[in-house]
DONU-516441 format. One record per atom (N, C-alpha, C, CB): residue in one letter; x, z, y. Coordinates in steps of 0.02 Angstrom, whole numbers, plus 50000, padded with zeros to 5 digits. Atoms other than C-alpha are relative to their C-alpha. Glycine has a CB too. Layout:
AXZY
...
This chain:
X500604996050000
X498255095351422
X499694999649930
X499494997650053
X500295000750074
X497575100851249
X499284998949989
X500155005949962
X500685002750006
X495775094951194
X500014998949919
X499854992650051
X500144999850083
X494925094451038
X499674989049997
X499035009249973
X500295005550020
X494455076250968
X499355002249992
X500294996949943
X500575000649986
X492955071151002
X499534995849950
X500044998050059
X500175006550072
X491745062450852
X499634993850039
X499285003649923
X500325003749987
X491255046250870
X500414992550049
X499495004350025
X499645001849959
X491835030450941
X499664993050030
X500674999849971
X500335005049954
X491315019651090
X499904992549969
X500454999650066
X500155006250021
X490535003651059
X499845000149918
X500594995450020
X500114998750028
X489935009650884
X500214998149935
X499675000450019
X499655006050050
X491325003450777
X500005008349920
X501244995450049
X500074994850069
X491045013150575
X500565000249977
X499524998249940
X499664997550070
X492065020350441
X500344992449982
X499345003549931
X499795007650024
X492215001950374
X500384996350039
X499474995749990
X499505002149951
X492884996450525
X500725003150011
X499705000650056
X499364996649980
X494275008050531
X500324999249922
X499915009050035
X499645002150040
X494685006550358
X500264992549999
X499715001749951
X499655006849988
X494954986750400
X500525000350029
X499694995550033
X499645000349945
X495854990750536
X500645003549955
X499655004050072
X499624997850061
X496845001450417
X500384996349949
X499635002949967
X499875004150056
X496954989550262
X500534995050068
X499144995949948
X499535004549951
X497694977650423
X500775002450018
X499624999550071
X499274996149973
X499014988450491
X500425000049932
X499875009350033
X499604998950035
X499524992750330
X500484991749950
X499575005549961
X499865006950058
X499834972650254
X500584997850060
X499124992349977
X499235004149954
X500694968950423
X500645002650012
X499914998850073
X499284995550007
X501814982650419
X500474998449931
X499785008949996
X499465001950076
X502494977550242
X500254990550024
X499275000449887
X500025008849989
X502304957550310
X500605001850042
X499224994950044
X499555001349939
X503594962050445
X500885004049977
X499545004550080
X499384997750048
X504834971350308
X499985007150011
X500804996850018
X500064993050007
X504434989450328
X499515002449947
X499825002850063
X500264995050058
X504085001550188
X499425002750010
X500405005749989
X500844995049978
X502225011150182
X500575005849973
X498914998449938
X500014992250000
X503005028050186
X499485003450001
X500305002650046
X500794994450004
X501745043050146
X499964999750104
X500245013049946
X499745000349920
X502505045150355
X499364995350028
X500934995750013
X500335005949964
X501805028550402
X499214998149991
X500394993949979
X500665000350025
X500205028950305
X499685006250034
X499975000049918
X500234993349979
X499685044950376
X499824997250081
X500665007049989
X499915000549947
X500055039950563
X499684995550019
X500494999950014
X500415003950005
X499125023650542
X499385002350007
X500084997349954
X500794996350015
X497605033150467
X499895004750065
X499985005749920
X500274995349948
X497585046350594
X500074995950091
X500565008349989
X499975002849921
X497865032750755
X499354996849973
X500764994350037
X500795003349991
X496375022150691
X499295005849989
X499914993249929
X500234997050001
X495415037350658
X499715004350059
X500245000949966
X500364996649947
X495285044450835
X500094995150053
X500265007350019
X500075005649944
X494565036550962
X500275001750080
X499194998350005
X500004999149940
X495315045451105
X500754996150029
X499905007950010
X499115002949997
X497175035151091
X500375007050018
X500204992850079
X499944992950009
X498045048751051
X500994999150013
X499595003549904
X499245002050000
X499995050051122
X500295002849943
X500425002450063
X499644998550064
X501475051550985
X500085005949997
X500604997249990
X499674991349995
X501785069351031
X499055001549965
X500335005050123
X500584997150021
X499865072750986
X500014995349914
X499264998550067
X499675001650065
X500185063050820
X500385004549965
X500394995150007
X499384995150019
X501835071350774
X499545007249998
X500755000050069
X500344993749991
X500775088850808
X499454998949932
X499615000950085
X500525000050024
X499235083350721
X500385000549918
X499534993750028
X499825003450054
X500335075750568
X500635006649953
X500374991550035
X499434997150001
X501555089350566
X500065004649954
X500155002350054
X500144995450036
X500855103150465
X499844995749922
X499425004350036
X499895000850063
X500555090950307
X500644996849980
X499504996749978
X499425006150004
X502085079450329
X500545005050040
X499774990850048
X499484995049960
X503325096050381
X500724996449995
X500045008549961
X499535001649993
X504835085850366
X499854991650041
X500355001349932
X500145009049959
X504225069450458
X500295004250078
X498754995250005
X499604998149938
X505285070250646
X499264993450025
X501164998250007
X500265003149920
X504575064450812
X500154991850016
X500465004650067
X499675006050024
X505765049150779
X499354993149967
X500585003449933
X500545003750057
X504655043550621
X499244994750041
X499585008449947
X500795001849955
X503005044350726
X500214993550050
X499685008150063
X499735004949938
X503835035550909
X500214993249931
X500915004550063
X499925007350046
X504665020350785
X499404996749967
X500485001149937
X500685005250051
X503005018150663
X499474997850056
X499435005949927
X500555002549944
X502085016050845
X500264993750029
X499875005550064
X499635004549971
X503315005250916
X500084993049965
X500595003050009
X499705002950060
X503504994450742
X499284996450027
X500215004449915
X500485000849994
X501414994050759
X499874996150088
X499755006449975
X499945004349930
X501404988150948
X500504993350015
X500235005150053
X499445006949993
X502914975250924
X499614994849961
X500885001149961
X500425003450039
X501744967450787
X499144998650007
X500145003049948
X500815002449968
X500134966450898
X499455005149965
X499754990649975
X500354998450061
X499404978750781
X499725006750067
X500555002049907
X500234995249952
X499174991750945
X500255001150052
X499965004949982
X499674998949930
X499404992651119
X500275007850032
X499454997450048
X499904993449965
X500205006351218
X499825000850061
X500605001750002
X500284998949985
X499435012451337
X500215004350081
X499765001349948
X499794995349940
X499935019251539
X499194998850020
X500764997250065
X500704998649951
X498235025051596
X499925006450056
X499355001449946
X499904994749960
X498835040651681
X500635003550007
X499595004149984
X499414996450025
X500395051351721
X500235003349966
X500165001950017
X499904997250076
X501185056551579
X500204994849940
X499295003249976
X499645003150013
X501605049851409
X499534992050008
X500325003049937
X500665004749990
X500815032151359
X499495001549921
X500314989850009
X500675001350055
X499255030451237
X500044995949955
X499414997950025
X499935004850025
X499075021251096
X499364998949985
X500434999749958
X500535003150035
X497645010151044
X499864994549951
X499734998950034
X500115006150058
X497305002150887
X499504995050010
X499795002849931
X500535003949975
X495724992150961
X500404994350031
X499515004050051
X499425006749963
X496564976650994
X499474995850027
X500594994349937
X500545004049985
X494754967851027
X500155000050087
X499215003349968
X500125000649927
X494404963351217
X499545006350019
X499644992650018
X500274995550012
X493994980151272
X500245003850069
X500135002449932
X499754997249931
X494074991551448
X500105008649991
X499384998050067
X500014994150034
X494335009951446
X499485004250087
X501045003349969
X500344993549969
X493595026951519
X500275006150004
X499475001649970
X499374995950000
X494725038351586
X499835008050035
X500614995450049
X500344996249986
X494185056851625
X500675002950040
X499585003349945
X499454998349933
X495175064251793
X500255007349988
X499594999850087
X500074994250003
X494745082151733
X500465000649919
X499185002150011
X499764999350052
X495395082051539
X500094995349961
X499775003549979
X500005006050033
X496075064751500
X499834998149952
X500354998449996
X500455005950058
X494855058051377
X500054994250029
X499115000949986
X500225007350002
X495095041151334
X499434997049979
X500354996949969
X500515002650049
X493665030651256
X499934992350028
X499215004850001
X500145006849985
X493555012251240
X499114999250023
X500234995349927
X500725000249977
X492145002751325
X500174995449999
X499625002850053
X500175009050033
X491554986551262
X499804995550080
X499014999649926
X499905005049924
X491714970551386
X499055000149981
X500674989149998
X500825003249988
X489734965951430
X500204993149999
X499535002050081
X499995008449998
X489984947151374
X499214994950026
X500204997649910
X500575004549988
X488324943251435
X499685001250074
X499445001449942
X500054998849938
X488514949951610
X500414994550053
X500235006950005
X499565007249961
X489014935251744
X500625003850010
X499654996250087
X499474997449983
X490904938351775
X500355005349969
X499915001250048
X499594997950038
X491314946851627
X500524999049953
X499785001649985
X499565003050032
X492884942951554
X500385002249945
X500314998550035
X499764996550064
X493554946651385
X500785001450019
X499894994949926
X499314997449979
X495404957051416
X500394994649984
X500275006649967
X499505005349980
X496434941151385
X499764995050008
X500484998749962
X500245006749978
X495584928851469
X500395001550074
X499034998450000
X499744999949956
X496474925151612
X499204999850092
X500604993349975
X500684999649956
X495174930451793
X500294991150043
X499925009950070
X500005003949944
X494794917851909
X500565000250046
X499485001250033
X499364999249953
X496474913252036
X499715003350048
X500394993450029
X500054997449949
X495454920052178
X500335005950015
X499495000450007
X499744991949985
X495954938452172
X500935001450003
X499645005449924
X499215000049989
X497834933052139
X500244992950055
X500414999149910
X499585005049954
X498164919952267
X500525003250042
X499534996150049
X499364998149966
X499254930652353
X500605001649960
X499895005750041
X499264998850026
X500474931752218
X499894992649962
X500205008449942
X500245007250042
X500474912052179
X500455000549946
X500094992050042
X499455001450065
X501524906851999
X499965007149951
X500964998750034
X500384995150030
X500704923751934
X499834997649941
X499465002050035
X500504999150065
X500414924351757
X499795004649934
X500134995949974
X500294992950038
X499114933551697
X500135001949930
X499265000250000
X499925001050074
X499434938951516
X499295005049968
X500915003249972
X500774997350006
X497644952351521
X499655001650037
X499885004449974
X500254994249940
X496504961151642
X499525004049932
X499364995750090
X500274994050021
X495644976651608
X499785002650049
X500375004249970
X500214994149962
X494514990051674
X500175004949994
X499555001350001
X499924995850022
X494945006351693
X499485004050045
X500655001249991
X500684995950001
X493305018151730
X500335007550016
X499534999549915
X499554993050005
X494125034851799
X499315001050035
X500935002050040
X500454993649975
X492815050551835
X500005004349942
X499194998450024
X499844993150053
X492255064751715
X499624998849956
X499875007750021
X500325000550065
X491865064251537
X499345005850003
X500605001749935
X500454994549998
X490185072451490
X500015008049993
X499664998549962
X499814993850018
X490905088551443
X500135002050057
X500495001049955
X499884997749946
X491725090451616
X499704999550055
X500404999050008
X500605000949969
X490325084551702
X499565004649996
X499734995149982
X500384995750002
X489375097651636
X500225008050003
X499704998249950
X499694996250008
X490505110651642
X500215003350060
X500374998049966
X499944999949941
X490945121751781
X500684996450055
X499935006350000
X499705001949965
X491855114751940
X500785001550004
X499675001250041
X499414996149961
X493635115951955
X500604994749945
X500015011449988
């Protein structure tokens, strides 16, 4: 489903922040023996740049018209390279492909039923029983699968983004 990016990004992380996040990706990607290609620098910039986790096929599209010889390949590997190195998770929040998110912080999402917008949503650390995404929850809720181990939890927040909320029915 096509959608325009949306400005702005949950939990009110700036410019500065994304260029860190940036300057990061790009030191670990050379730390782990891969080249900064114009390719890889581009794909970086434009995944920390939108906040909606944006799949590789919407990458590849977005990236495609300045970088006309970069393949589908390029994109899928420099995500895969970036997620093997902790640098961004991928993402199954709905049917279809998966998502990627450079927000590696402890963080839940917001998932719209009507025109899959993503948008991170910050843990409430000061709400009883809030737990930062890799903290392992309390055994209660898994005692029925004993020797269970957790490696994150997460929220996922599904209804309709404000746009489709306000928008007519259907």
């Amino acid at each position: 489903m096509r959608r325009s990016k949306q400005a702005g990004v949950a939990g009110g992380e700036g410019a500065t922040d994304r260029e860190a996040r940036i300057g990061l990706m790009h030191a670990r990607l050379r730390a782990s023996g891969l080249k900064l290609t114009p390719q890889r620098m581009a794909i970086v910039r434009e995944l920390c740049a939108d906040p909606t986790h944006p799949t590789a096929q919407e990458l590849f599209e977005r990236l495609r018209p300045a970088l006309p010889t970069m393949s589908f390949a390029t994109v899928y590997n420099t995500l895969d390279a970036l997620t093997s190195a902790g640098l961004c998770a991928a993402l199954s929040l709905a049917p279809g492909a998966a998502r990627f998110d450079p927000n590696m912080e402890a963080h839940h999402h917001a998932v719209c039923d009507r025109c899959g917008l993503v948008r991170d949503v910050p843990v409430e650390s000061g709400r009883p029983g809030a737990r930062p995404a890799r903290e392992a929850p309390h055994p209660g809720p898994l005692a029925a699968a004993p020797g269970f181990r957790v490696r994150s939890v997460e929220r996922i927040y599904r209804g309709l983004c404000a746009a489709c909320a306000a928008g007519p029915p259907g």
